[in-house]
C-alpha positions as CSV (number, residue, x, y, z in Angstrom):
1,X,10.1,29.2,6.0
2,X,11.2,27.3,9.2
3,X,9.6,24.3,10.3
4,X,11.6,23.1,12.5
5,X,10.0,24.3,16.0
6,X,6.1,22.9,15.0
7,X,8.2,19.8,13.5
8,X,9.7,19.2,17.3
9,X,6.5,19.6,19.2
10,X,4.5,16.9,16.7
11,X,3.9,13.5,18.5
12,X,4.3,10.8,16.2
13,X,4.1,7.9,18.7
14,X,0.7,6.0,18.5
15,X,-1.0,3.6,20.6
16,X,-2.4,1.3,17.9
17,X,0.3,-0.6,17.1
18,X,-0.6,-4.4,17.0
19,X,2.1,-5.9,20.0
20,X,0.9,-9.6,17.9
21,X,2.3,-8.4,14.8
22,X,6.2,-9.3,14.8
23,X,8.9,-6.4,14.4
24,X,11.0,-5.6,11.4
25,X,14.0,-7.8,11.9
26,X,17.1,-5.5,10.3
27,X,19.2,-8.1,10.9
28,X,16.9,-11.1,9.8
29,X,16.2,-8.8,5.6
30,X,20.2,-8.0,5.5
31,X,20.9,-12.2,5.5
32,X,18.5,-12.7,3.0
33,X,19.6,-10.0,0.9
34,X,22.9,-11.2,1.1
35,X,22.2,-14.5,0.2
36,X,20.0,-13.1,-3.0
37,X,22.4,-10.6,-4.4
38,X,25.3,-12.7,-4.4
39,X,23.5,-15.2,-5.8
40,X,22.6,-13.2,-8.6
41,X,25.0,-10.7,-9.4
42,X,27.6,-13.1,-9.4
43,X,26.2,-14.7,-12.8
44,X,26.9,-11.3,-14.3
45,X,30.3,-11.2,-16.1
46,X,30.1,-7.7,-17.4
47,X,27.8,-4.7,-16.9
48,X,25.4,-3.9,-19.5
49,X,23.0,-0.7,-19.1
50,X,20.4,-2.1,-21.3
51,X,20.4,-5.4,-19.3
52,X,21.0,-3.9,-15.8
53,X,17.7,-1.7,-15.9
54,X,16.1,-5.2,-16.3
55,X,18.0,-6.8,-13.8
56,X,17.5,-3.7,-11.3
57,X,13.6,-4.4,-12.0
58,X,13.5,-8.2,-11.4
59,X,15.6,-7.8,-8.4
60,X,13.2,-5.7,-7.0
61,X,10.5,-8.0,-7.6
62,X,12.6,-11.0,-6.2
63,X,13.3,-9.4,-3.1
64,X,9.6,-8.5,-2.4
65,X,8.4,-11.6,-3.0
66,X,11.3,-12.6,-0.4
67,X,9.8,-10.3,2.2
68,X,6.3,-11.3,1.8
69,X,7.4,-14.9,2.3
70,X,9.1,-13.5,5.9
71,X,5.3,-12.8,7.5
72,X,6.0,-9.3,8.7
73,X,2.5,-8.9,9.4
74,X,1.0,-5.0,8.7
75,X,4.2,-3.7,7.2
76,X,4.7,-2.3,3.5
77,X,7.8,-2.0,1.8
78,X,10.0,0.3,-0.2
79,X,12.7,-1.4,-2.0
80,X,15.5,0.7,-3.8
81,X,17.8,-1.4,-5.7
82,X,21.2,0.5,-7.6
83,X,23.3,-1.0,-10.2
84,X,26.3,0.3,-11.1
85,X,29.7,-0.6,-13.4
86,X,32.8,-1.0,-11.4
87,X,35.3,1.7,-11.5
88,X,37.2,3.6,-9.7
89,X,34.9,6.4,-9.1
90,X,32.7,6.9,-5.6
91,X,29.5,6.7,-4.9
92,X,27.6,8.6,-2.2
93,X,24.2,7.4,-1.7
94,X,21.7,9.3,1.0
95,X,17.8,9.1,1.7
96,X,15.7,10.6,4.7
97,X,12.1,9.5,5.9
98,X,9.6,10.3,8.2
99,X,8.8,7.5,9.6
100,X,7.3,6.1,13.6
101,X,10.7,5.4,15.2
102,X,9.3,2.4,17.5
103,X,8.0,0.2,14.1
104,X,9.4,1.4,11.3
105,X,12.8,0.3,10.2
106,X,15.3,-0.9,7.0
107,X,17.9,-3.8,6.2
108,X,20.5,-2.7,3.3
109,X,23.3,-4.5,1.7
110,X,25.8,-3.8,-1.0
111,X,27.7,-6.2,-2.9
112,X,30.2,-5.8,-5.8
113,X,32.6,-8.3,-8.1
114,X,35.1,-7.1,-10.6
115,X,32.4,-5.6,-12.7
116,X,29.1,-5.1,-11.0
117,X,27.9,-3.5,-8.0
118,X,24.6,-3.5,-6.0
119,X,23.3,-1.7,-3.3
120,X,20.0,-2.3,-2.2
121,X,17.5,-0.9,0.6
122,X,14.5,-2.6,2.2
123,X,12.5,-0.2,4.0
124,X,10.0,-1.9,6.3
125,X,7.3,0.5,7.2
126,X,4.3,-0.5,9.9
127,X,0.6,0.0,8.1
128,X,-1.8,1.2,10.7
């Protein structure tokens, strides 16, 4: 079945957006992930599946606890955080939302060493 035309002539813009509550600074949650992940994966020498489901976990938690200590007022957050051992395959990684285009937004940020990579995704959507 085709949605596409009654997906078109939906309005998703609202008027209730709080103008007090301060924007979802992309550029602002991609520094402080930066600073976060390097920090961390950095101390890991190797990759370990066991220990990287952990460390996927925590790093979620870390980084939420980061974003609450950044005040975005009225936003909730969907963090997706990806571990992976360093070879020399590819990785293609996609997502799609619906989401209001004028307060909803994300930061993300991928880091590897030798061993370890990291890509992680902060979406910063506006609670009405």
């Amino acid at each position: 079945m085709n949605y596409s035309n009654a997906i078109s002539n939906l309005n998703f813009s609202s008027n209730i957006h709080s103008k007090s509550s301060r924007s979802f600074n992309t550029n602002e949650v991609k520094q402080m992930l930066e600073q976060l992940i390097q920090q961390i994966i950095d101390k890991q020498n190797e990759y370990d599946c066991d220990k990287c489901t952990q460390l996927s976990k925590d790093l979620s938690q870390i980084i939420k606890d980061a974003m609450k200590s950044l005040n975005y007022e009225q936003y909730k957050y969907v963090i997706q955080v990806v571990l992976g051992q360093c070879q020399d395959d590819n990785l293609m990684m996609t997502c799609r939302c619906l989401w209001d285009i004028e307060t909803d937004n994300y930061a993300s940020y991928v880091y590897s060493n030798t061993k370890i990579f990291c890509a992680v995704t902060v979406f910063g959507l506006f609670y009405y």
